[in-house]
MARRO-818803 format. One record per residue: x negated, y negated, z negated of N, C-alpha, C in turn; residue in three letters; residue number from 1. Coordinates in steps of 0.001 Angstrom, whole numbers. Example, Ala and Ser with C-alpha at 12.3 -4.5 7.8 and 13.67 -1.06 7.14 Angstrom:
+---------+---------+---------+---------+----------+---------+---------+---------+---------+------+-----+
:  n.east : n.north :    n.up : ca.east : ca.north :   ca.up :  c.east : c.north :    c.up : code : pos :
+---------+---------+---------+---------+----------+---------+---------+---------+---------+------+-----+
:  -13190 :    5690 :   -7800 :  -12300 :     4500 :   -7800 :  -13200 :    3300 :   -7800 :  Ala :   1 :
:  -12850 :    2250 :   -7080 :  -13670 :     1060 :   -7140 :  -12900 :     -30 :   -7870 :  Ser :   2 :
+---------+---------+---------+---------+----------+---------+---------+---------+---------+------+-----+
end
This chain:
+---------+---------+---------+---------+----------+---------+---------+---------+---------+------+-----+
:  n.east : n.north :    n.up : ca.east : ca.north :   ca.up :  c.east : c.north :    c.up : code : pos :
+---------+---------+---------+---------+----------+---------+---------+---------+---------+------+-----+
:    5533 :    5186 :   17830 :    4716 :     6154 :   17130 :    5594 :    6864 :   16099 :  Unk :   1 :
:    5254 :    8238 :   16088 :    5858 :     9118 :   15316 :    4993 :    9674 :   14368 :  Unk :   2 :
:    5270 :   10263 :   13418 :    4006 :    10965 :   11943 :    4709 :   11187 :   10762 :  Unk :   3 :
:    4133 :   12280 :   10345 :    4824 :    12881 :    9151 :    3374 :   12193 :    8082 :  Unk :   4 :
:    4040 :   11894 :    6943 :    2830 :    11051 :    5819 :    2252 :   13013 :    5471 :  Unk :   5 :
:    1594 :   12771 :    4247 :     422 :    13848 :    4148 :    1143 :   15500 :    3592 :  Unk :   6 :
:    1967 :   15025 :    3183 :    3021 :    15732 :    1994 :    3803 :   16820 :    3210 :  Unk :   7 :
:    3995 :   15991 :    4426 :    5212 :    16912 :    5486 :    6365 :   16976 :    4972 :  Unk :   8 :
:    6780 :   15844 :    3801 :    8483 :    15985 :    3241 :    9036 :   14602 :    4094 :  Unk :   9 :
:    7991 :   13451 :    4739 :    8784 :    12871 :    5026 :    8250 :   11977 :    6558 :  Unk :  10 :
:    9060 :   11343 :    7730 :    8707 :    11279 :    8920 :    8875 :    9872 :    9197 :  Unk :  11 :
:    7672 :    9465 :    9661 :    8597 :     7666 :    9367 :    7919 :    7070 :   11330 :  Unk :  12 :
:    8697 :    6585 :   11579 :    8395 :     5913 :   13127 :    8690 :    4510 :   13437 :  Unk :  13 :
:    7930 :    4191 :   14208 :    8197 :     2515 :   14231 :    8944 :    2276 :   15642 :  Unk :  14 :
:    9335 :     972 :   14901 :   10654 :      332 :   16314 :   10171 :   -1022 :   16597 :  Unk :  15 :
:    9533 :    -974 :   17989 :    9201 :    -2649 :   18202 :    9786 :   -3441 :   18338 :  Unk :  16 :
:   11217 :   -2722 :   18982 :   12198 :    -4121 :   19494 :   13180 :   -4438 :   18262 :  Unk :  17 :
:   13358 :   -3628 :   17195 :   14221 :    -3843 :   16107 :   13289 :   -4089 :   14639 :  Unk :  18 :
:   11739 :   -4283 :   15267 :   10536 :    -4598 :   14175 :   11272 :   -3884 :   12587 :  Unk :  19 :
:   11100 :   -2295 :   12688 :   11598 :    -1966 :   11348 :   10583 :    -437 :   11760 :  Unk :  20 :
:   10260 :    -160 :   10811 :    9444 :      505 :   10377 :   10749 :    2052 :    9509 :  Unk :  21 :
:   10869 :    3009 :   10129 :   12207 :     4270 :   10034 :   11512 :    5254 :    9165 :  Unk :  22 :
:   11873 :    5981 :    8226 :   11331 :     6799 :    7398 :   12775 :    7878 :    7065 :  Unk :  23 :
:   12094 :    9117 :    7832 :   13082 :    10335 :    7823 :   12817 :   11140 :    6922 :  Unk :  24 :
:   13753 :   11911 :    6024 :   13873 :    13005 :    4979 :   13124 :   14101 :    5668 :  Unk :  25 :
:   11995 :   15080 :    6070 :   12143 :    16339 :    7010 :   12296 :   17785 :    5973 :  Unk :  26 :
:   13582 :   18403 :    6329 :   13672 :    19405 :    5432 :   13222 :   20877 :    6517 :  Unk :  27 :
:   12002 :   20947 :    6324 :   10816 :    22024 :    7042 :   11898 :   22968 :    7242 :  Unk :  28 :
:   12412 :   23969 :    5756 :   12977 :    25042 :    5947 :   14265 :   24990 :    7337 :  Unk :  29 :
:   14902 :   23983 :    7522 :   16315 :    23997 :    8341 :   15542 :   23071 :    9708 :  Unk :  30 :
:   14464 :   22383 :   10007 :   14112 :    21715 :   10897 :   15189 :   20885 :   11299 :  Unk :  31 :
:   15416 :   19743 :    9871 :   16598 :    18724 :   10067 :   15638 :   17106 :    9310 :  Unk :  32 :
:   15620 :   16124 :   10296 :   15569 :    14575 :    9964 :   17118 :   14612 :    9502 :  Unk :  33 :
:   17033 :   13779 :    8090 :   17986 :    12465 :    7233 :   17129 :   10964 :    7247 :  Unk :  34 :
:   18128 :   10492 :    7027 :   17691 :     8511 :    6833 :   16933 :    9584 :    5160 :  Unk :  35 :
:   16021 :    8373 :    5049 :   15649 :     8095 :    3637 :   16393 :    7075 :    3159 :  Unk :  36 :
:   15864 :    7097 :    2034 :   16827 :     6042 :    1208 :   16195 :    4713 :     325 :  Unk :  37 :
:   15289 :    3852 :    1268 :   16359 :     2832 :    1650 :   15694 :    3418 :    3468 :  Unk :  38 :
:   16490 :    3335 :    4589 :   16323 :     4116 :    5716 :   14884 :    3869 :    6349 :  Unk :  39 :
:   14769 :    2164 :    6235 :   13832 :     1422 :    6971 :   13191 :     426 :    5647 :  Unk :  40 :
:   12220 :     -16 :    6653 :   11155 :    -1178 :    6081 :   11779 :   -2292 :    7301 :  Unk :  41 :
:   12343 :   -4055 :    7234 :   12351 :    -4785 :    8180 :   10490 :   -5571 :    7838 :  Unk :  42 :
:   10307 :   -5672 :    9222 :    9139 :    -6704 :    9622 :    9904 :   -8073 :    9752 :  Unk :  43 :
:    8820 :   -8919 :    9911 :    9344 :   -10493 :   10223 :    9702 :  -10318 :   11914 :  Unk :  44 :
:   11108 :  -11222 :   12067 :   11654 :   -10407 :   13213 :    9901 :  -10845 :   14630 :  Unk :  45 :
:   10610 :  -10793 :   15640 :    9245 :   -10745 :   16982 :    7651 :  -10158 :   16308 :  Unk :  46 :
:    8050 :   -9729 :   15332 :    6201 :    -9267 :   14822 :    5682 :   -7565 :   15876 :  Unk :  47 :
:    6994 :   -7012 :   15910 :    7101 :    -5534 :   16847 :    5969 :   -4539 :   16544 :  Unk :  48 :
:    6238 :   -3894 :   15543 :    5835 :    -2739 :   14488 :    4646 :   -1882 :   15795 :  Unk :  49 :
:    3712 :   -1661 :   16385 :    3526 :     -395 :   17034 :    2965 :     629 :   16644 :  Unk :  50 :
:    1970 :     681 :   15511 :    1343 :     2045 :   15385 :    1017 :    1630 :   13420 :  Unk :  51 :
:     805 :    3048 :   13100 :     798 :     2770 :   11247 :     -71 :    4315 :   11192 :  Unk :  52 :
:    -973 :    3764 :   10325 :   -1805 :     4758 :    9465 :   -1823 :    4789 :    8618 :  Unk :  53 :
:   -1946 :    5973 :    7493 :   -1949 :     5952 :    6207 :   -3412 :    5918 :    5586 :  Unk :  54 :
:   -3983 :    5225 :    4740 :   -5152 :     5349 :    3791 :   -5508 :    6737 :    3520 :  Unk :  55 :
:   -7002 :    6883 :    2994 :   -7144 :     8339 :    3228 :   -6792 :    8564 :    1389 :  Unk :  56 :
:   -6446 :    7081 :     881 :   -6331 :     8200 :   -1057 :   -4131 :    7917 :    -784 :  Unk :  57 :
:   -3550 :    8253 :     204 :   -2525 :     8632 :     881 :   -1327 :    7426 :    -227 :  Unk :  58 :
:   -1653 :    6048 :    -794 :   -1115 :     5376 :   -1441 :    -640 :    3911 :    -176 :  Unk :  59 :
:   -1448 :    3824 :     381 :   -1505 :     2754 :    1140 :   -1057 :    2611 :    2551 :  Unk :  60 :
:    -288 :    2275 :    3502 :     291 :     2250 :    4607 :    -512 :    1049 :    5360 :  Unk :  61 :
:    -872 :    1499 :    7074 :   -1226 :     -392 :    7267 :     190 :     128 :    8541 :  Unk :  62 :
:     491 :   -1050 :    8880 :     850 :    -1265 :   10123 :     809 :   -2547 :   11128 :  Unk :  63 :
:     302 :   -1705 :   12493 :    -454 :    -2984 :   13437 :     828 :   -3727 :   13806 :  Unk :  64 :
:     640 :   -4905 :   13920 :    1861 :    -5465 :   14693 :    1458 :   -6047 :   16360 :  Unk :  65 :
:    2628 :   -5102 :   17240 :    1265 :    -5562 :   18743 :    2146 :   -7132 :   18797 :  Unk :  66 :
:    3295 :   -7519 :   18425 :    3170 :    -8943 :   19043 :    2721 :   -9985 :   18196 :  Unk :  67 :
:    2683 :   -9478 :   16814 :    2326 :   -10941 :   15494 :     906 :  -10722 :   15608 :  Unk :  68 :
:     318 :  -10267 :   15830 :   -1488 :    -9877 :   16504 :   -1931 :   -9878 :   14989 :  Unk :  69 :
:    -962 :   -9032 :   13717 :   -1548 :    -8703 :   12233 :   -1321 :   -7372 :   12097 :  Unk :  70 :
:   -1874 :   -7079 :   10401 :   -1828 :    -5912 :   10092 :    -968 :   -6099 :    8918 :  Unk :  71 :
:      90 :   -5011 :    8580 :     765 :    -5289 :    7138 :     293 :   -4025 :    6601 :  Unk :  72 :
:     135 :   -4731 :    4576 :    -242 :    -3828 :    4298 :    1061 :   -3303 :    3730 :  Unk :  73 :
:    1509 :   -1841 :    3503 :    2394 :    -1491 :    2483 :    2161 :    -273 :    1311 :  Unk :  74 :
:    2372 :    -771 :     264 :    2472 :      337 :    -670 :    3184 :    1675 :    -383 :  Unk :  75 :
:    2817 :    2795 :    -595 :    3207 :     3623 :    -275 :    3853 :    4957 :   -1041 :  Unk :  76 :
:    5166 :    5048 :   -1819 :    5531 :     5790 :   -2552 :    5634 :    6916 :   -2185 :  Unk :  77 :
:    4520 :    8200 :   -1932 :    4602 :     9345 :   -1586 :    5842 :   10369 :   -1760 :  Unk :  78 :
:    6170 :    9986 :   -3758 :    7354 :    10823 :   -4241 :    8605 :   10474 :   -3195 :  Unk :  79 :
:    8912 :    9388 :   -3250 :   10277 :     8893 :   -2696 :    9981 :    8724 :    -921 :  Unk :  80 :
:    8870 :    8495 :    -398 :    8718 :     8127 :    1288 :    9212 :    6925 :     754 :  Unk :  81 :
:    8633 :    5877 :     402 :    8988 :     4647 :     213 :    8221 :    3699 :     958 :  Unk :  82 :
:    8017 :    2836 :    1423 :    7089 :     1311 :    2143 :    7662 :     403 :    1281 :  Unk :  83 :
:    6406 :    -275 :     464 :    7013 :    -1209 :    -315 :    6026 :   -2144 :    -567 :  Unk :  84 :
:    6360 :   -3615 :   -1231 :    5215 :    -4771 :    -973 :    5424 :   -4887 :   -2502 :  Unk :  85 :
:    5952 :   -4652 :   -3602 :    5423 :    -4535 :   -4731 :    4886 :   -3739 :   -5446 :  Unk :  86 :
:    4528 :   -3052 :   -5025 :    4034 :    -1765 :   -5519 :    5294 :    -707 :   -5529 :  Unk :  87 :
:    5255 :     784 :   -5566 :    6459 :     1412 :   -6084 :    7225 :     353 :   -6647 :  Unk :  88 :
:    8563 :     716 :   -6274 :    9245 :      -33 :   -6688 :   10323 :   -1381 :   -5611 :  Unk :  89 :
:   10004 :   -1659 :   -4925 :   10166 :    -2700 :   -3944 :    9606 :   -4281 :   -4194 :  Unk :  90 :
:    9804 :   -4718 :   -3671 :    8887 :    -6015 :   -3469 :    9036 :   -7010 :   -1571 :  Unk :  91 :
:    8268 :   -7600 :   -1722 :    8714 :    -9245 :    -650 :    7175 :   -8629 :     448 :  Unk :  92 :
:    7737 :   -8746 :    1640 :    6476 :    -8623 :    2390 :    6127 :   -9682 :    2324 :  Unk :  93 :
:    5123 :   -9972 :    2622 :    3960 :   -11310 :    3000 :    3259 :  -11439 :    3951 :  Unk :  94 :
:    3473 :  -12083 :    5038 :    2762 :   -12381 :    6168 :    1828 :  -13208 :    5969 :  Unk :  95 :
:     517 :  -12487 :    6277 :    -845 :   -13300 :    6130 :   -1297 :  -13343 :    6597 :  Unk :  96 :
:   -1192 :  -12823 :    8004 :   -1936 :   -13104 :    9347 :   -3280 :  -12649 :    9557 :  Unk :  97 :
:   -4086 :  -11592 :    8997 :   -5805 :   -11592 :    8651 :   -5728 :  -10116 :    9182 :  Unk :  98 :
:   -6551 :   -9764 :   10082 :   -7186 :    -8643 :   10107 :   -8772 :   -8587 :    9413 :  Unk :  99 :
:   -8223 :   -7046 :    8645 :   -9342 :    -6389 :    8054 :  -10189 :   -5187 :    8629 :  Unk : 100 :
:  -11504 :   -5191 :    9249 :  -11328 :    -3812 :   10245 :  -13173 :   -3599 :    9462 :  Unk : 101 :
:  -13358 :   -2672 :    8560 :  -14692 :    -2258 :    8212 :  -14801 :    -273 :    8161 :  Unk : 102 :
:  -15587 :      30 :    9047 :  -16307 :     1669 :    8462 :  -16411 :    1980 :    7459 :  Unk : 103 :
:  -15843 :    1200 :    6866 :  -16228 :     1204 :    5150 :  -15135 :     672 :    4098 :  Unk : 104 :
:  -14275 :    1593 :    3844 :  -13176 :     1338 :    3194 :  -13229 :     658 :    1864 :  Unk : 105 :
:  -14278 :    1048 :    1223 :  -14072 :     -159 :      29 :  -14538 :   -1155 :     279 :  Unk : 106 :
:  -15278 :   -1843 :    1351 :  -15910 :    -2740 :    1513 :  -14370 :   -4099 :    2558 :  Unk : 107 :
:  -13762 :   -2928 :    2971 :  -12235 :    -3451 :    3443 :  -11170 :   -3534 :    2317 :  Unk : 108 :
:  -11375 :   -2678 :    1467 :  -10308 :    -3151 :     238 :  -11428 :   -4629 :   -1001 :  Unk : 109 :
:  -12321 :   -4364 :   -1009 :  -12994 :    -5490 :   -1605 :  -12725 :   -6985 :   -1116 :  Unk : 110 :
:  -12969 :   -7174 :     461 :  -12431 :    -7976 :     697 :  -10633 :   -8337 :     960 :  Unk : 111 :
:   -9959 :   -7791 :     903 :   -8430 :    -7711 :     711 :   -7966 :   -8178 :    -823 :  Unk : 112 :
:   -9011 :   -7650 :   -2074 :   -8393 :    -8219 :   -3455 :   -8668 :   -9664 :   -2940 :  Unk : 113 :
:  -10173 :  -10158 :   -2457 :  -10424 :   -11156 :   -2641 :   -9597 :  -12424 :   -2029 :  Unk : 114 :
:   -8685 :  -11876 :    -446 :   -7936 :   -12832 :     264 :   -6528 :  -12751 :    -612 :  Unk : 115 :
:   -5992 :  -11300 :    -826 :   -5061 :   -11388 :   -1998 :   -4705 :  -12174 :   -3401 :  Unk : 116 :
:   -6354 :  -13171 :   -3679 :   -6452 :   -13799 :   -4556 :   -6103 :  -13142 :   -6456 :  Unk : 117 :
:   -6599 :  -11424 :   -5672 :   -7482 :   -10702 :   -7135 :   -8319 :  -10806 :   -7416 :  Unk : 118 :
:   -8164 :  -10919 :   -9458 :   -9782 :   -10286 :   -9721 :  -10089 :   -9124 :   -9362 :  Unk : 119 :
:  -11434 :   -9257 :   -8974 :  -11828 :    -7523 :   -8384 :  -12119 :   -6858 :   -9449 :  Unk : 120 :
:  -12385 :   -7821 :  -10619 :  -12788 :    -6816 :  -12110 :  -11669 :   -6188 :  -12909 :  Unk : 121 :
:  -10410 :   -6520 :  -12137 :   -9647 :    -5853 :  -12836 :   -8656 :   -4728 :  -11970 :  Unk : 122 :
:   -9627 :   -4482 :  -10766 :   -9124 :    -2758 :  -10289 :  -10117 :   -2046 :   -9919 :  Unk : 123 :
:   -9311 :   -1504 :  -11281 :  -10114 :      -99 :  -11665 :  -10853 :     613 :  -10670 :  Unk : 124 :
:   -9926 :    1226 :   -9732 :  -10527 :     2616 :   -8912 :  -11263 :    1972 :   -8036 :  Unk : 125 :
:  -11467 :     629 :   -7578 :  -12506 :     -328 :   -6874 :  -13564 :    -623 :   -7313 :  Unk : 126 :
:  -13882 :    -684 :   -8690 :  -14956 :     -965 :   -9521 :  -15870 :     317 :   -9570 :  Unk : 127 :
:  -14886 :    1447 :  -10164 :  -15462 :     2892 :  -10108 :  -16313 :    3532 :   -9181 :  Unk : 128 :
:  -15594 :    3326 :   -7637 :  -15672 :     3963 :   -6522 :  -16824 :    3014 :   -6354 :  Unk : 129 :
:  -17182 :    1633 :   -6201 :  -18475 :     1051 :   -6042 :  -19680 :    1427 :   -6867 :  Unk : 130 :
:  -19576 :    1720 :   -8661 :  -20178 :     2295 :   -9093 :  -20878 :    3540 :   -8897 :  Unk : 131 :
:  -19596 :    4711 :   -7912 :  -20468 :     5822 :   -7609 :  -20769 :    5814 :   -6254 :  Unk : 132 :
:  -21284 :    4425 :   -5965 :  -21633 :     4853 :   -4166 :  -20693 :    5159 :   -3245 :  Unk : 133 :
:  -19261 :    5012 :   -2969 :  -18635 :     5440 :   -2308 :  -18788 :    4441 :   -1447 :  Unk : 134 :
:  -18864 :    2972 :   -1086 :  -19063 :     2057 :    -276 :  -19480 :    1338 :   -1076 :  Unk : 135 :
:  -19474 :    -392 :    -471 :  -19772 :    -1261 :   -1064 :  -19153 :   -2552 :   -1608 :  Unk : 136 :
:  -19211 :   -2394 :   -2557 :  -18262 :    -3698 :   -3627 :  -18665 :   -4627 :   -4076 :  Unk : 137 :
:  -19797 :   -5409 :   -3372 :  -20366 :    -6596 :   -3480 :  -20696 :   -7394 :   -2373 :  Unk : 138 :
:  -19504 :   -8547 :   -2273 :  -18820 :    -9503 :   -1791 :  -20168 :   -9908 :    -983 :  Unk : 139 :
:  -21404 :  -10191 :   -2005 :  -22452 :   -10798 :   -1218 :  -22992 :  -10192 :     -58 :  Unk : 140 :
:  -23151 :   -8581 :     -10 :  -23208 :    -7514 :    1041 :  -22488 :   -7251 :    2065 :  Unk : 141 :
:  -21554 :   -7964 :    2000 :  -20451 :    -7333 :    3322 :  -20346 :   -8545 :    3907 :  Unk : 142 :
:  -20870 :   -8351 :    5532 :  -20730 :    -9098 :    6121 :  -19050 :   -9603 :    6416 :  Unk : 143 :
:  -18937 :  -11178 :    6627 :  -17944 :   -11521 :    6899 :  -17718 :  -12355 :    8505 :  Unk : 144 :
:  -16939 :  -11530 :    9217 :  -17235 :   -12294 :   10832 :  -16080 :  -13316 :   10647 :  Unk : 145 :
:  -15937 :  -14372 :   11599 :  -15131 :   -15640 :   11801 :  -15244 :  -16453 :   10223 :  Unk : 146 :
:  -14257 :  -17185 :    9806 :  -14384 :   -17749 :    8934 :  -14297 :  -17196 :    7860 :  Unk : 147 :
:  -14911 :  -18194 :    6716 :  -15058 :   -17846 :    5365 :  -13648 :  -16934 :    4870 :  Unk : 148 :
:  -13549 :  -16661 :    4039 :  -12742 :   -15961 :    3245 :  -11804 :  -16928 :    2716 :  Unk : 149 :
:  -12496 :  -17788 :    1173 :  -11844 :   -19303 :    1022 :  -10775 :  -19880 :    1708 :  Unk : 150 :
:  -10990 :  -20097 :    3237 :  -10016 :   -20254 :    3708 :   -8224 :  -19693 :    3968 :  Unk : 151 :
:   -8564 :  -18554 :    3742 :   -7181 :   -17599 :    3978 :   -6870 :  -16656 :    2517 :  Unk : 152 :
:   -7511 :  -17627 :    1291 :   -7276 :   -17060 :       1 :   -5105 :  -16836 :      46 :  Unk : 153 :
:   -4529 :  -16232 :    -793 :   -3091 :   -16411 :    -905 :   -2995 :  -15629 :   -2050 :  Unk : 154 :
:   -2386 :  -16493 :   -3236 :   -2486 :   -15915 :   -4219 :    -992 :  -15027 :   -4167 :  Unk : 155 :
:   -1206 :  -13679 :   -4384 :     159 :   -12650 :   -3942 :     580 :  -12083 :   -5676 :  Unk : 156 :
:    1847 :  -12619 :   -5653 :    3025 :   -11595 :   -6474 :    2200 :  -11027 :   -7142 :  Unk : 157 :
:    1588 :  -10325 :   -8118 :    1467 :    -8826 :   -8470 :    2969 :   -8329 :   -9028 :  Unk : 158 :
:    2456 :   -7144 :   -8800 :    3573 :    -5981 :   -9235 :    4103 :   -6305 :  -10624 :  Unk : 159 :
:    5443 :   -6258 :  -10879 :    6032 :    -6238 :  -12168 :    5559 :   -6074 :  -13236 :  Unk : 160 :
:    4887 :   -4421 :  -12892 :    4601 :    -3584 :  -14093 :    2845 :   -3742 :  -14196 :  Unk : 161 :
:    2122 :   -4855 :  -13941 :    1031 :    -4975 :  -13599 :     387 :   -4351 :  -14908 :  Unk : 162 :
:     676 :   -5013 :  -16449 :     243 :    -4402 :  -17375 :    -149 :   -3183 :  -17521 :  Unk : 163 :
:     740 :   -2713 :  -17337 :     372 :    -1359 :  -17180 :    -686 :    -454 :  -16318 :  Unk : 164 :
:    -688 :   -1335 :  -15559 :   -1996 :     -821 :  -14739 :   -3573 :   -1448 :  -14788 :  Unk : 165 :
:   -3161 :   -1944 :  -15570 :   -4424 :    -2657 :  -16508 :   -4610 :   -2012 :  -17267 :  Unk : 166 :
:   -4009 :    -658 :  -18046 :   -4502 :     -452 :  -19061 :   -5703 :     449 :  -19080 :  Unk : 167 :
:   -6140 :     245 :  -17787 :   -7959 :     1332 :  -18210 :   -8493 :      69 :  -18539 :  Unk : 168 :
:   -8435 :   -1343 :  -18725 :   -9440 :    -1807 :  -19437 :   -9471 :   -1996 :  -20993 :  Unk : 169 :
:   -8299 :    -992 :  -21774 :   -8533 :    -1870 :  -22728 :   -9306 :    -134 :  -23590 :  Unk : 170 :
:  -10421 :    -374 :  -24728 :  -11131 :       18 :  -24849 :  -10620 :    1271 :  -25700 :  Unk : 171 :
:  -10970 :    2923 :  -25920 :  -10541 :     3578 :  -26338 :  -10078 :    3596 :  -27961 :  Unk : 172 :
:   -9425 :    4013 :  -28464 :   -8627 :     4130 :  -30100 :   -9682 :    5217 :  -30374 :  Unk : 173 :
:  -10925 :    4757 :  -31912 :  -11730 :     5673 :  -32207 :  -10601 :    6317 :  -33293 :  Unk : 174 :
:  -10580 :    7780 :  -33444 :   -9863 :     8069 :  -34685 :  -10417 :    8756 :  -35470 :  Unk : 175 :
+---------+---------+---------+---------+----------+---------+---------+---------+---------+------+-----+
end
C-alpha cells in the first residue's frame, strides 16, 4: 500500500517482507520522492506491515499487520512525516496484540486509554468530544465482544513531556 498522509508533503508505504513501514519527502513542485528522516518505522520482524490508515483528527496512524493478526498504533508527526510510539518525538513500539474495530471512534479510543492502562480523566480532547456528543465515552455503554478488557490491561510508557499535556487540567490564573 501506497498514500500520501493529509498535508501531500509526505508518502509513506508499507513493506511486508522487510516489516518496515517507508515514509517519502514528496516535493509536488519537481514530482520527486526523498527518504524522510528517520526513512522508516521497523515492525517486530514476521509481523508484515500490509495496509495503514490515518485517523480522521490526522495525529494518529493504525497499521494492520496481515501476519501478527494486530493493529499498531502510531503517533503521527504531521510537521516532520514522523511514525512514532512516544508521542512526537520517538519512542518503543509495543506489541499488544488487541484489535480495536468500533463505528464509533471515541468509543474505540475510550477503550484503547483503558487497555493502555490510562486515566480517561486525564485526556482532554476525549472527555470534551464525549461531552459534546461526538460518540460515546462511557465504558459502561460500549459494548465489549470476546473478553473483558482487565485482561489485556498494559500499563504503556507515557510520553516524556506528558506534563505538559496535562496542562488543560490545571485551573485558569484569575487576574
Amino acid at each position: 500500500m501506497i498514500q500520501a498522509d493529509s498535508s501531500g508533503r509526505f508518502v509513506l508505504h508499507v513493506d511486508l517482507g522487510l516489516d518496515r513501514i517507508f515514509v517519502w519527502k514528496f516535493d509536488a513542485r519537481r514530482g520527486v520522492l526523498t527518504p524522510n528522516d528517520p526513512p522508516a518505522v521497523s515492525l517486530p520482524p514476521g509481523d508484515g506491515p500490509r495496509h495503514f490508515f490515518f485517523h480522521p483528527n490526522g495525529r494518529w496512524c493504525y497499521s494492520l499487520q496481515e501476519e501478527g493478526s494486530n493493529i499498531v498504533l502510531f503517533d503521527y508527526d504531521a510537521a516532520k512525516g514522523r511514525l512514532e510510539g512516544n508521542g512526537p518525538g520517538g519512542g518503543t513500539l509495543v506489541e499488544h496484540r488487541v484489535c480495536l474495530v468500533s463505528p464509533d471512534w471515541l468509543a474505540a479510543d475510550r477503550v484503547a486509554v483503558e487497555l493502555m492502562g490510562i486515566d480517561y480523566a486525564k485526556v482532554g480532547y476525549l472527555n470534551y468530544c464525549a461531552q459534546a456528543g461526538f460518540g460515546e465515552g462511557d465504558l459502561e455503554k460500549i459494548e465489549i465482544v470476546g473478553e473483558p478488557i482487565a485482561k489485556h490491561v498494559r500499563r504503556y510508557k507515557l510520553a516524556d513531556h506528558i506534563d505538559k499535556q496535562l496542562i488543560w487540567m490545571t485551573p485558569p490564573k484569575v487576574l
